[in-house]
NULO-556029 format. One line per 4 residues: number of its first residue (from 1); for each residue x negated, y, z of C-alpha. Coordinates in Angstrom, 1 decimal, decimal comma. Last residue first. Example, Ala and Ser with C-alpha at 12.3 -4.5 7.8 and 13.67 -1.06 7.14 Angstrom:
<mimis>
2) -13,7:-1,1:7,1; -12,3:-4,5:7,8
</mimis>
This chain:
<mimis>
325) -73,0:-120,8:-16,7; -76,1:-122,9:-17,6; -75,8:-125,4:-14,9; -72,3:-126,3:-16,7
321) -73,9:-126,7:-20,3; -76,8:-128,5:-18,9; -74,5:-131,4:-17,1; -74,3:-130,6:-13,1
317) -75,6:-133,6:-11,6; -74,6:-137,0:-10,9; -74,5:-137,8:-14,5; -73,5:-141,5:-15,0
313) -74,2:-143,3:-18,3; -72,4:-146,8:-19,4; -73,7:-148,2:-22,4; -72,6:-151,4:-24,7
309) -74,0:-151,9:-28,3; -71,7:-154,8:-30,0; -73,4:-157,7:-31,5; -72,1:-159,1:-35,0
305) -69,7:-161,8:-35,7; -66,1:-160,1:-36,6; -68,1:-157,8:-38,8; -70,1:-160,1:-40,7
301) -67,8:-160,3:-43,8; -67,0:-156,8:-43,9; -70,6:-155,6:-44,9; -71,7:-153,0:-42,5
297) -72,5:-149,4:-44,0; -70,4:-146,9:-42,4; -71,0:-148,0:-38,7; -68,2:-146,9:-36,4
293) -69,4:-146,0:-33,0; -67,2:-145,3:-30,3; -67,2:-142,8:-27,6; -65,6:-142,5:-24,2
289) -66,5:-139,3:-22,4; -65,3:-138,9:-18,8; -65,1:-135,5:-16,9; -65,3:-134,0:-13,4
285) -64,3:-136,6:-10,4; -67,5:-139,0:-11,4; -69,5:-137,5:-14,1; -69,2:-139,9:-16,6
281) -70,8:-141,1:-20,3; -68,6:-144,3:-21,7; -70,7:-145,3:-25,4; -68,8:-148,4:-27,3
277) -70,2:-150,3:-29,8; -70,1:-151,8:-33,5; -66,4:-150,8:-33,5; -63,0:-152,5:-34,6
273) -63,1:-155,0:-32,5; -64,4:-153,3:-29,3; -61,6:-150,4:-29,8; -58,9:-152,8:-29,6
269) -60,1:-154,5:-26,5; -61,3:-151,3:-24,4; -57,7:-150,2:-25,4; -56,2:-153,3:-23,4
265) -58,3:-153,3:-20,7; -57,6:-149,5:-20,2; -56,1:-149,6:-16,7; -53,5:-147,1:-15,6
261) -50,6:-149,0:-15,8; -51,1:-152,5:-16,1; -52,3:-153,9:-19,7; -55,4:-155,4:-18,2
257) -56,8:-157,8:-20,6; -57,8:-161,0:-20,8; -56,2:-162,8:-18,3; -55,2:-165,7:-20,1
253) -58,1:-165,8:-22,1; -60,8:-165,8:-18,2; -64,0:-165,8:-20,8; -64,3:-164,7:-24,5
249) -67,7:-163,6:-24,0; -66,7:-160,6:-25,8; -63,7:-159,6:-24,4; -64,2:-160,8:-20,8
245) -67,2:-159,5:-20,9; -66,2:-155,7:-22,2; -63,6:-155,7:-19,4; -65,1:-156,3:-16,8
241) -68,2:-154,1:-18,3; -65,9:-150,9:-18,2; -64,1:-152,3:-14,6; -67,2:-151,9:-12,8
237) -68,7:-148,7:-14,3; -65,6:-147,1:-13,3; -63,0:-144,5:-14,9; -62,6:-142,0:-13,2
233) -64,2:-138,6:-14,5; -60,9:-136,7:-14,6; -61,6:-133,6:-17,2; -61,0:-135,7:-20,1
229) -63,5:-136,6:-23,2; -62,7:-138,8:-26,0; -64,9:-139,5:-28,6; -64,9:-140,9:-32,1
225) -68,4:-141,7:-34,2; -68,2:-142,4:-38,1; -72,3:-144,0:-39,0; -74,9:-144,0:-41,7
221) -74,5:-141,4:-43,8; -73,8:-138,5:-40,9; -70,2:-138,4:-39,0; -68,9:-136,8:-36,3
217) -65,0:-136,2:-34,7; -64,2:-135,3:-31,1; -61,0:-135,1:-29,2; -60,4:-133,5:-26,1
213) -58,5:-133,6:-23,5; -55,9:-132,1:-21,3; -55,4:-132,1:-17,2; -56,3:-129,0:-16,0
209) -54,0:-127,4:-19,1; -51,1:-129,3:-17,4; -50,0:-132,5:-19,9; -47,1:-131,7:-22,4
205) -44,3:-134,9:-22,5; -42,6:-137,6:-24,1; -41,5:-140,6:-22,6; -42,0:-143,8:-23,4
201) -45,4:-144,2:-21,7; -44,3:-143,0:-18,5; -44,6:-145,5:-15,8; -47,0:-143,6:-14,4
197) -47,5:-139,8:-14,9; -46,4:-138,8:-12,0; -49,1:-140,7:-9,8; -51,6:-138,2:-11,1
193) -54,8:-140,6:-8,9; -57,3:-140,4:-11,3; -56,6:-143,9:-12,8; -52,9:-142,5:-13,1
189) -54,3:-139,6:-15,5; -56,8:-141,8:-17,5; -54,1:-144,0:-18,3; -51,5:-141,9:-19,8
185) -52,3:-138,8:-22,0; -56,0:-139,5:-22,5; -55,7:-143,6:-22,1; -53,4:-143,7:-25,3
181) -55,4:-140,9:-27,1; -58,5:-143,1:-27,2; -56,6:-146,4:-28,1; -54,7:-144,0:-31,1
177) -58,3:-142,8:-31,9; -59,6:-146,2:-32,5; -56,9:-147,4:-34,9; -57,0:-144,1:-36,4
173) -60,9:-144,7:-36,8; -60,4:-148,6:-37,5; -58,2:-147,5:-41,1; -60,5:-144,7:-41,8
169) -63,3:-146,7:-41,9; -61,4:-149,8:-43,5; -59,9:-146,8:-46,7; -63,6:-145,9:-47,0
165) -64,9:-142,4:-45,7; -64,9:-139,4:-48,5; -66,2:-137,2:-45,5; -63,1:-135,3:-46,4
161) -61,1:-138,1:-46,5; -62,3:-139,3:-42,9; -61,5:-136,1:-41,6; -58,2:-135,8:-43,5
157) -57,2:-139,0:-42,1; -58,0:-138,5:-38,2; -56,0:-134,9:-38,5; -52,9:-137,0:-39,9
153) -53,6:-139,0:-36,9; -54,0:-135,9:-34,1; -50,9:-134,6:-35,1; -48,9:-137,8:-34,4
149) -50,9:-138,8:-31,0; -50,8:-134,8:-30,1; -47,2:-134,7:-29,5; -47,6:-136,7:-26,3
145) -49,7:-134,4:-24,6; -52,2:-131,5:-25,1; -55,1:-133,3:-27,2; -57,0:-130,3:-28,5
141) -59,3:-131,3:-31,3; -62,5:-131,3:-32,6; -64,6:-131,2:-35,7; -68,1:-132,5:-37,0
137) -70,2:-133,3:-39,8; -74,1:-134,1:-39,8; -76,7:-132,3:-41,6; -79,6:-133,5:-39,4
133) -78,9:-137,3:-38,0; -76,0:-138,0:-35,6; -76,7:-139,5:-31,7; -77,0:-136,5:-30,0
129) -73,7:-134,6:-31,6; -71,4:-137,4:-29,8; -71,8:-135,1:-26,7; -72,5:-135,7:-22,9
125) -75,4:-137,3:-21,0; -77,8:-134,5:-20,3; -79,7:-136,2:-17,3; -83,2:-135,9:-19,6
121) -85,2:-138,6:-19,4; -82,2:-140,8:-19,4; -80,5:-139,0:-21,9; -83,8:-139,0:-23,7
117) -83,7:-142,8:-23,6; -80,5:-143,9:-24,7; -80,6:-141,0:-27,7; -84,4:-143,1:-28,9
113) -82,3:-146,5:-29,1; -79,5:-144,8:-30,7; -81,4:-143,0:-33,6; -83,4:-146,4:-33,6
109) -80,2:-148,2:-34,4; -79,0:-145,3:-36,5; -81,6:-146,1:-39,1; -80,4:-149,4:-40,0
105) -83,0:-151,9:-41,9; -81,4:-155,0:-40,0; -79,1:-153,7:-36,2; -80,4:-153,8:-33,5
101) -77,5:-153,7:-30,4; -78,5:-151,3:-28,2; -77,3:-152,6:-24,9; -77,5:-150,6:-21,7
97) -77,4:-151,5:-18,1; -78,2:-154,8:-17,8; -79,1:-156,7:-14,6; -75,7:-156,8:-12,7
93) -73,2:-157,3:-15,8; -75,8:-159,2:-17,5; -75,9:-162,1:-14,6; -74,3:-164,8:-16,9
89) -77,9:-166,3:-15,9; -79,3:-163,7:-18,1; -80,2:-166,5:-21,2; -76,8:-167,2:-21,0
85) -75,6:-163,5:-20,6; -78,0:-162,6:-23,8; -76,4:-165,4:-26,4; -72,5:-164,7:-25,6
81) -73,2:-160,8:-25,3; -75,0:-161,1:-29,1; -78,5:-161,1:-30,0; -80,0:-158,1:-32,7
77) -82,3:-156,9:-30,0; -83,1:-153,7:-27,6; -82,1:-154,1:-24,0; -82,4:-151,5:-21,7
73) -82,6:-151,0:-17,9; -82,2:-148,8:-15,3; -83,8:-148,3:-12,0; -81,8:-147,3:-9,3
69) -81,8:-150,8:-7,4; -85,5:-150,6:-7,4; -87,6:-153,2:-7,0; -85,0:-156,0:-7,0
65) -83,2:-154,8:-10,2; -86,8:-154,9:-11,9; -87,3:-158,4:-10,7; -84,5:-159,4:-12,0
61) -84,6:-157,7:-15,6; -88,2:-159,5:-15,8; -87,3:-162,6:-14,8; -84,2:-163,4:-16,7
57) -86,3:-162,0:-20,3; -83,3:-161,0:-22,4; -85,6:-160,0:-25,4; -86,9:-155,9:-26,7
53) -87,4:-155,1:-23,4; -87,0:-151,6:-21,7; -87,4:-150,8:-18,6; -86,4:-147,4:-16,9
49) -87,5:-145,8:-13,5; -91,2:-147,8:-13,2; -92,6:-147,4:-9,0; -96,1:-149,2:-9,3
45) -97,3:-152,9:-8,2; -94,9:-155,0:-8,7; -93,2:-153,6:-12,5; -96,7:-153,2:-13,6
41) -97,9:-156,9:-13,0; -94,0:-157,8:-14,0; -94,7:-156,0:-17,2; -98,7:-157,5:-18,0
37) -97,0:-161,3:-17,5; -94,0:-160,2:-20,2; -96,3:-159,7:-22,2; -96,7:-156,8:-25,0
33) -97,3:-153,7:-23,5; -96,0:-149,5:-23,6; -96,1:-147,2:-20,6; -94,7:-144,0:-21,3
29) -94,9:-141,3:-18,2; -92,0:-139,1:-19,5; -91,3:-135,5:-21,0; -91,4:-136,9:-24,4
25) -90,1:-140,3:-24,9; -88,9:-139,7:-28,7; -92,6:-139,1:-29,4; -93,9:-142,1:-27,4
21) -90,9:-144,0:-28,5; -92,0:-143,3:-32,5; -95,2:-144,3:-31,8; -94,5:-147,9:-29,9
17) -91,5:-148,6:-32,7; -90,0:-151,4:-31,0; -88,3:-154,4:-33,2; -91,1:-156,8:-33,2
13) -88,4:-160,0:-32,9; -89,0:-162,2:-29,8; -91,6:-164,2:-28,9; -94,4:-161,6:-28,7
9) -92,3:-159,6:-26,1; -92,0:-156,1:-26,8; -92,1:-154,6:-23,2; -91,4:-150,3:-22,9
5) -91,9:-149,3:-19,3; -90,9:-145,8:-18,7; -91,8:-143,7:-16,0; -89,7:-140,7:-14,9
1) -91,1:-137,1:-14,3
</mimis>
């Protein structure tokens, strides 16, 4: 059984639903308090496996890391990268290991929040299915090679018609998906070592049936979510949060992205602006699942500004579908 210390500080936003976490948090020890001076009491004198704080609090978040370098931790708040790396000592890459951004009156933030944890809990990382409400709308998609991007983007568009999406939602999901395909058929591939693939991005071609992907499509009222999952499992927590700093702290412009072969700087750049948050679950050697979140209800005008959830999972076990068989 893992423990769980939730800490809603009193300075900060009351964004944590204590009753709904202790529900959503089954299977756990769930420790819930409001003081930061009551969570590093706990976090010294017991073994905790997950905090999470509702406020980038430096010394909470370092002395968890110190405790325990397996112990992960959430933040919870409605801040952006810029304003939680400065108030993290520009140590969020180190500290931080999931951001939920919160978003005003938004059901899927706490639909997220509660997913974060149970997967936690649980070590059953994979599917876009966990974080959609009841009634929800899905499809998939072989993607087999080069001929898939074209195929693949008419199939994008009468998804989104379908779920009678906006011309902008549809608009970023192809965007999106065509980033998503990109590192399927070419990226991923060199990252796991397929040396023949590189230097082949003009050329068309049918990936070996060990080596294809899949695309997945879901939707509920509230948000679009696209995923990608190949069977190489190589992409590395390292270079995911590189890149997502550089990006949204603005930091190191004239090397912003890595547009060699076999990085996916550049897609990692596209997809963050025109997504609320990006979701990378990986079992190292076996699969990776890269999943965006489009939100369906977010006024236009505060796009561009907003906070952008950030998660990186690891499975270092059989998933529940494998184990099964």
């Amino acid at each position: 059984m893992i423990t769980i210390l939730a800490v809603e500080v009193r300075e900060a936003s009351p964004v944590l639903d204590q009753n709904r976490l202790m529900v959503g948090c089954f299977g756990s020890e769930f420790i819930f308090v409001q003081s930061t001076e009551e969570a590093l009491h706990i976090l010294n004198t017991r073994t905790i496996d997950v905090l999470l704080v509702n406020s980038p609090i430096y010394s909470l978040y370092r002395c968890a890391k110190d405790k325990s370098k397996g112990l992960k931790t959430i933040l919870y708040s409605n801040i952006t990268m810029e304003e939680y790396a400065a108030e993290l000592d520009g140590e969020q890459t180190e500290l931080l290991d999931h951001f939920v951004f919160c978003r005003n009156d938004n059901r899927f933030s706490q639909l997220e929040l509660l997913t974060t944890l149970q997967k936690l809990i649980r070590s059953d990382i994979f599917g876009l299915e966990k974080y959609l409400e009841a009634g929800y709308a899905m499809e998939s998609f072989p993607i087999v090679g080069t001929a898939s991007r074209d195929i693949l983007a008419l199939e994008v568009e009468n998804f989104c018609r379908k779920a009678y999406l906006s011309a902008n939602a549809t608009r970023r999901a192809k965007a999106i998906v065509e980033e998503l395909l990109m590192n399927a058929i070419y990226d991923a591939p060199v990252a796991a070592g397929l040396t023949a693939y590189e230097d082949k991005r003009s050329d068309s071609f049918t990936l070996e049936v060990n080596e294809q992907s899949v695309l997945k499509l879901g939707c509920d009222s509230e948000v679009l979510l696209i995923s990608v999952r190949d069977p190489f499992g190589a992409f590395k927590r390292e270079k995911f949060y590189e890149y997502a700093s550089k990006i949204l702290l603005r930091t190191d412009n004239e090397r912003l992205v890595d547009t060699k072969s076999g990085g996916a700087g550049l897609g990692i750049f596209k997809m963050l602006y025109d997504s609320q948050g990006l979701i990378v679950n990986i079992w190292p050697g076996t699969a990776t699942e890269v999943l965006a979140i489009i939100e369906l209800n977010t006024k236009s005008q505060s796009f561009s500004k907003a906070g952008r959830s950030l998660h990186y999972f690891m499975q270092t076990t059989p998933p529940i579908e494998v184990a099964i068989k």
